[in-house]
C-alpha positions as CSV (number, residue, x, y, z in Angstrom):
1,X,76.7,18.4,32.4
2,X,79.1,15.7,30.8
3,X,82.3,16.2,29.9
4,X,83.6,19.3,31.3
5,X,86.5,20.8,31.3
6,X,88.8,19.8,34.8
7,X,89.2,22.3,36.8
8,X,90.6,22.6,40.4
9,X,87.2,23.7,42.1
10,X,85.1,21.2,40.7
11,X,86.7,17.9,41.6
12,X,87.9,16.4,44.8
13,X,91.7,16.2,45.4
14,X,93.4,12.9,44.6
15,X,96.0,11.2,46.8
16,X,99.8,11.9,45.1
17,X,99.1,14.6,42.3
18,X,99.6,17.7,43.8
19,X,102.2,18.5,41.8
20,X,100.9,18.0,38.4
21,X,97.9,19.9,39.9
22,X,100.1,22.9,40.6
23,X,101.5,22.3,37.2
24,X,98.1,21.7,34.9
25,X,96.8,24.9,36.9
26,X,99.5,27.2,36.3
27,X,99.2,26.4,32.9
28,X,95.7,26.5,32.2
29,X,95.8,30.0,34.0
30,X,99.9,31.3,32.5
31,X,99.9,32.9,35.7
32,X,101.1,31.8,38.7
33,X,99.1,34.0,41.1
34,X,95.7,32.9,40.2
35,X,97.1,29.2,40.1
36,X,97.8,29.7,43.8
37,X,94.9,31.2,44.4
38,X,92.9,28.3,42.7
39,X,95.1,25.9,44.9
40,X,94.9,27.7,48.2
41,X,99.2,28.0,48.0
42,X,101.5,31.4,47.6
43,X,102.8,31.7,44.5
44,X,105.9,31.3,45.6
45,X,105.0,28.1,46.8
46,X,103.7,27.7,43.2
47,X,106.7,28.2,41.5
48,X,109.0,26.0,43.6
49,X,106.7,23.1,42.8
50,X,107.1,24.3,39.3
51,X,111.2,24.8,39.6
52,X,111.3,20.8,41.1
53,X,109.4,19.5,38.5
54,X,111.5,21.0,35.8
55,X,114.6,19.5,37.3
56,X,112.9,16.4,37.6
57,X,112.1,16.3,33.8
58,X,115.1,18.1,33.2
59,X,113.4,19.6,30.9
60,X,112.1,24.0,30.9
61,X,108.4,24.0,31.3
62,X,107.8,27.9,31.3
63,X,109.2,31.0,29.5
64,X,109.3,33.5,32.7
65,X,109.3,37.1,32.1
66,X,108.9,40.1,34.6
67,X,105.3,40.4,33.6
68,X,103.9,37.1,32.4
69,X,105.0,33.2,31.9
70,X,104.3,31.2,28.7
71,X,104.6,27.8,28.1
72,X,107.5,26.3,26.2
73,X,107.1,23.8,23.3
74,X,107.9,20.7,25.8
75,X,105.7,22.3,28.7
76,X,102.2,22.6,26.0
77,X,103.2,18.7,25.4
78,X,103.4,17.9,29.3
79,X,100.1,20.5,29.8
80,X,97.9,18.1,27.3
81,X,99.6,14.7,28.6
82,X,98.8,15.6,32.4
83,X,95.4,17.2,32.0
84,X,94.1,14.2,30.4
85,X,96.2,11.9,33.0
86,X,93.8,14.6,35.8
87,X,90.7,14.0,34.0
88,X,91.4,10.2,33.6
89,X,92.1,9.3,37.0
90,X,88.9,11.7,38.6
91,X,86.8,9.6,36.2
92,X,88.0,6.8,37.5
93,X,87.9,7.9,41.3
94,X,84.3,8.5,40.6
95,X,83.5,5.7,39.2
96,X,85.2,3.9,41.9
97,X,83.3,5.9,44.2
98,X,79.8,5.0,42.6
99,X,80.8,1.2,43.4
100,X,81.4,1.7,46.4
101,X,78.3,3.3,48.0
102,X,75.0,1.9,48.8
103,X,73.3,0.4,45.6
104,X,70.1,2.8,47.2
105,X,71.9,5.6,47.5
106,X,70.8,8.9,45.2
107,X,73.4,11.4,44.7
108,X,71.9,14.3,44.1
109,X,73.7,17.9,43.0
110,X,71.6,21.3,43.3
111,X,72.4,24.6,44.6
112,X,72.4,25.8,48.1
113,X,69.3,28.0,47.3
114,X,67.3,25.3,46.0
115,X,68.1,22.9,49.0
116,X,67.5,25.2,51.8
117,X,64.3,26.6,50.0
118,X,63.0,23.9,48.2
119,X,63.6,20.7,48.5
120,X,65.1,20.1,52.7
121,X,61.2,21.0,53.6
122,X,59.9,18.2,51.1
123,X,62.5,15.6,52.0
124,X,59.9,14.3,55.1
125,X,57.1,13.4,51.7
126,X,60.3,11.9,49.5
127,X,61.2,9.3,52.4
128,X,57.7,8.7,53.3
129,X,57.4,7.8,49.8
130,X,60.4,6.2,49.2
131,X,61.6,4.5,52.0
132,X,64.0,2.3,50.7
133,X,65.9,5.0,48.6
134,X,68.6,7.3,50.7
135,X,69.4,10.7,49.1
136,X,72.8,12.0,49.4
137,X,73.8,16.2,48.1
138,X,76.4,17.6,46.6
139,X,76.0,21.4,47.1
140,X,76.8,23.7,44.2
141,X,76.1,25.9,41.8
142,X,78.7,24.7,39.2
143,X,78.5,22.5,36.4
144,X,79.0,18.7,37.0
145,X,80.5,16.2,35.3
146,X,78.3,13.1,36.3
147,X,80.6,10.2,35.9
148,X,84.1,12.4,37.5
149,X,82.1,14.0,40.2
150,X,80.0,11.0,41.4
151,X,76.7,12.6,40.7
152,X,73.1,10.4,39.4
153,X,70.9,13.6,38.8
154,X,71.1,17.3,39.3
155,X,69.0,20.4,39.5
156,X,70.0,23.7,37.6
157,X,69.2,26.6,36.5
158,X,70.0,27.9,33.3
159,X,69.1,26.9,29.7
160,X,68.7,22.9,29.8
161,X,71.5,22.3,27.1
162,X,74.0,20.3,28.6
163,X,76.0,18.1,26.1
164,X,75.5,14.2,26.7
165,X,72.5,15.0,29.5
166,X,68.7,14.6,29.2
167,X,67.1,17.9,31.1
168,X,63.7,18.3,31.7
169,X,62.3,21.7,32.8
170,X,60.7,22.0,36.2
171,X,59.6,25.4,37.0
172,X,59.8,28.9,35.3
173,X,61.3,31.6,37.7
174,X,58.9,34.1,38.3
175,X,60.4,37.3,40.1
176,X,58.3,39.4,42.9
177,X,59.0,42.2,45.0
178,X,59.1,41.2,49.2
179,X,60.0,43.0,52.5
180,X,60.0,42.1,56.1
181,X,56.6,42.0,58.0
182,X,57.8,44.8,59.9
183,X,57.8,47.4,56.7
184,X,54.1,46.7,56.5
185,X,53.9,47.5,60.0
186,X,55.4,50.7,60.8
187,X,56.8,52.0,57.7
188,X,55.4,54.3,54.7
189,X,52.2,53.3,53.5
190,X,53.2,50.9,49.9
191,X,49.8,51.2,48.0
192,X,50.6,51.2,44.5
193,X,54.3,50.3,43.2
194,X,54.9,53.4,42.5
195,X,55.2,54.3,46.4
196,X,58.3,52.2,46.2
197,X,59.9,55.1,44.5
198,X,58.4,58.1,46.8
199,X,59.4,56.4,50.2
200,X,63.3,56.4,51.3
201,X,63.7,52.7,50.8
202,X,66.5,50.6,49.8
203,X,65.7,48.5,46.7
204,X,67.5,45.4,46.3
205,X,67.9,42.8,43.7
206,X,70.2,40.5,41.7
207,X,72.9,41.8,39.5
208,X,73.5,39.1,36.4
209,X,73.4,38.8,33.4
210,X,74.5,36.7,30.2
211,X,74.7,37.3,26.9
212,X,70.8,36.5,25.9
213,X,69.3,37.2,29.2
214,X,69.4,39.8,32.2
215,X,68.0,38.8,35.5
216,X,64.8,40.6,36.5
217,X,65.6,43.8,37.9
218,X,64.3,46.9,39.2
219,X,63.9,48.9,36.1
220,X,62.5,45.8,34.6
221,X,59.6,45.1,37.3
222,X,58.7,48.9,37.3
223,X,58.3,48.8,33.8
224,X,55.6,45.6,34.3
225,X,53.6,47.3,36.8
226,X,53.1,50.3,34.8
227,X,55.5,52.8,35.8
228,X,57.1,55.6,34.0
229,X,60.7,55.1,33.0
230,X,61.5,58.8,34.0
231,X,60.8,58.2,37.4
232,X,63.1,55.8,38.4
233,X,65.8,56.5,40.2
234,X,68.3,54.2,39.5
235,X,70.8,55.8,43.2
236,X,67.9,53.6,45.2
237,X,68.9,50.5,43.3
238,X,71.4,47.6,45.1
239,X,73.0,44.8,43.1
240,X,73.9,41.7,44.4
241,X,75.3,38.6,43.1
242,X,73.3,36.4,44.6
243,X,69.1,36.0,45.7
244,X,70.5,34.9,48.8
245,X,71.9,38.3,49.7
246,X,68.5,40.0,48.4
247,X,66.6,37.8,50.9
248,X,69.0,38.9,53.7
249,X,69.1,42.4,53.0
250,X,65.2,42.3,53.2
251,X,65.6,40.5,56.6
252,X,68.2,42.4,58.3
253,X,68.2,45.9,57.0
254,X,64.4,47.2,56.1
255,X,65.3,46.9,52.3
256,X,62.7,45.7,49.9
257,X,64.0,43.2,47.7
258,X,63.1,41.1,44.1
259,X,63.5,37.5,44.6
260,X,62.4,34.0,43.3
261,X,58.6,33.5,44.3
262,X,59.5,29.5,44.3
263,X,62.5,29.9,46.7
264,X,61.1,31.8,48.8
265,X,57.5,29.9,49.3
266,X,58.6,29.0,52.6
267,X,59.7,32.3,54.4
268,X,56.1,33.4,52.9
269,X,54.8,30.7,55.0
270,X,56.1,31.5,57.5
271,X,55.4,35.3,57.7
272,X,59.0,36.1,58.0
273,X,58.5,38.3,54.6
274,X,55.7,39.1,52.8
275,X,54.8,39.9,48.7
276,X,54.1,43.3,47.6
277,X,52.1,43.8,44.8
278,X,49.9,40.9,42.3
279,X,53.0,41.5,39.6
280,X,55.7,39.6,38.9
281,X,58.5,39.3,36.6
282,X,59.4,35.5,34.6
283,X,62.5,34.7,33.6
284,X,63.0,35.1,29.5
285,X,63.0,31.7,27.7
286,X,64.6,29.2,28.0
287,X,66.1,29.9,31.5
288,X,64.6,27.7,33.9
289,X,65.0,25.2,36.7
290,X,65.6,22.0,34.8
291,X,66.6,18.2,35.9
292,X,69.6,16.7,34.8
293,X,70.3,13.5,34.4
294,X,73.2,11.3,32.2
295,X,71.1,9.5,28.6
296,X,71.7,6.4,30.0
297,X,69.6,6.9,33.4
298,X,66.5,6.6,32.1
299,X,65.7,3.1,33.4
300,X,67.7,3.8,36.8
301,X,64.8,2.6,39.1
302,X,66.3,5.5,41.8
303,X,66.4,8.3,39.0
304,X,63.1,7.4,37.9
305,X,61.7,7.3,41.7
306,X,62.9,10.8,42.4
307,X,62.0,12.2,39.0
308,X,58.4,11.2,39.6
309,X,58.1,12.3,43.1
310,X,59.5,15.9,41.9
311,X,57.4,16.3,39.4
312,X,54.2,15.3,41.6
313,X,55.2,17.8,44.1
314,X,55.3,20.4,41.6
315,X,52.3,19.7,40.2
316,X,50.5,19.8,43.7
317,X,52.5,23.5,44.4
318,X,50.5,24.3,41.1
319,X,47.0,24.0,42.1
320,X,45.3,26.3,42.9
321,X,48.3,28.8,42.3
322,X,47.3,31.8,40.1
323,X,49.8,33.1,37.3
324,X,50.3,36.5,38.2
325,X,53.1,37.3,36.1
326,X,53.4,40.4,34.3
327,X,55.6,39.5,31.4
């Protein structure tokens, strides 16, 4: 969550440097293709920014061949001159940024799921709290680099080793098998898990995985609520890349889906799904939601505010809340 690497998708553009942004990206990438596509340009647009700079500098910045481009001795010095010159000046641009927004202003970056899901329905409890202190959200799922990006505190998932950044872990993910209201209904009776497998259902969940961990899946929650390997039939099973897609899947088409029992609290609420079965899968150690913030924030009076009040809601979410989980 500090220093990071700069990369096109993670910073916001800066006035007069689109060319050394086509340049630094068709470098970092040798290929001009995916440098376009980063950019949102052709690649033959691309390559005439490439072709102008050259005869500015006068000097050959790429090796092209039919099937690849490679950097030339003088281009790998210009590549390392105006990626630090990129990184430099979005540093600055965010500190300049910080400066100039409300000293009560909270810039907060999370993902999309945890927003929606999460934290929007609290937000009437934080300002009732917290009157004086306006939140402001960058939506994401990427890394951040706190100081380039103009972020005070984050909320992520993964690991909570982020160089430079104190993290404290929030929640463990704890994965459960839903479906629609209507499912329980007026389709086949689901008594036991294993009806899952005897009815003609879709079964949905999310497809990733890192080297150390695999998200809960299918094969992994049947094994937790006791059944046999040999009768899972993995033609029933539907990857997606994100729990979003589960969730809607479950909404729109019948399917039965595994998602996060946190993120979807609210749709259980609300009766617009409902949780099959007392088992549930966690996440292996040490994946977890985790708060991010720079070293030096500690005293921030606005970091420390919002840090409190999230940890007193989750604390209040966790009475009276049974562990259930299987593994």
């Amino acid at each position: 969550m500090a220093s990071t690497p700069m990369t096109n998708n993670n910073n916001r553009m800066l006035p007069g440097t689109r060319a050394l942004r086509t340049f630094e990206a068709a470098a970092r990438h040798r290929n001009f293709t995916r440098a376009a596509d980063e950019l949102g340009l052709t690649p033959a647009a691309v390559s005439y920014q490439i072709k102008e700079i050259e005869d500015q500098l006068g000097v050959v910045l790429f090796t092209r061949t039919s099937r690849s481009i490679q950097l030339t001795p003088a281009g790998a010095v210009m590549f390392e001159a105006t990626a630090d010159a990129l990184d430099n000046l979005h540093r600055a641009a965010g500190r300049a940024r910080k400066l100039t927004r409300s000293a009560a202003q909270l810039r907060v970056s999370l993902s999309a799921r945890f927003a929606t899901n999460w934290l929007l329905p609290r937000l009437p409890k934080f300002r009732a709290a917290n009157p004086g202190l306006e939140l402001s959200f960058d939506i994401t799922d990427e890394l951040r680099d706190f100081e380039a990006d103009d972020i005070d505190i984050a909320i992520r998932f993964g690991t909570g080793s982020y160089e430079g950044a104190h993290a404290e872990r929030l929640f463990d993910t704890l994965i459960v098998p839903v479906c629609s209201p209507r499912i329980i209904e007026t389709g086949p009776p689901l008594n036991e898990p294993r009806d899952l497998l005897r009815h003609d259902l879709t079964l949905c969940h999310v497809d990733w995985k890192t080297d150390t961990m695999t998200w809960p899946d299918w094969r992994m929650w049947m094994a937790a609520a006791g059944v046999d390997d040999k009768d899972i039939d993995d033609s029933r099973f539907v990857g997606f890349t994100d729990s979003s897609f589960v969730v809607q899947a479950v909404l729109e088409s019948g399917a039965v889906g595994l998602a996060d029992l946190d993120l979807i609290a609210g749709d259980l609420a609300q009766g617009r799904l409902v949780r099959l079965f007392d088992v549930g899968v966690r996440m292996a150690q040490p994946y977890a939601y985790y708060l991010v913030c720079p070293q030096e924030s500690g005293e921030d009076a606005r970091v420390v505010a919002f840090r409190e009040w999230l940890l007193r809601e989750i604390r209040e979410r966790d009475v009276g809340s049974p562990d259930t989980s299987a593994a």
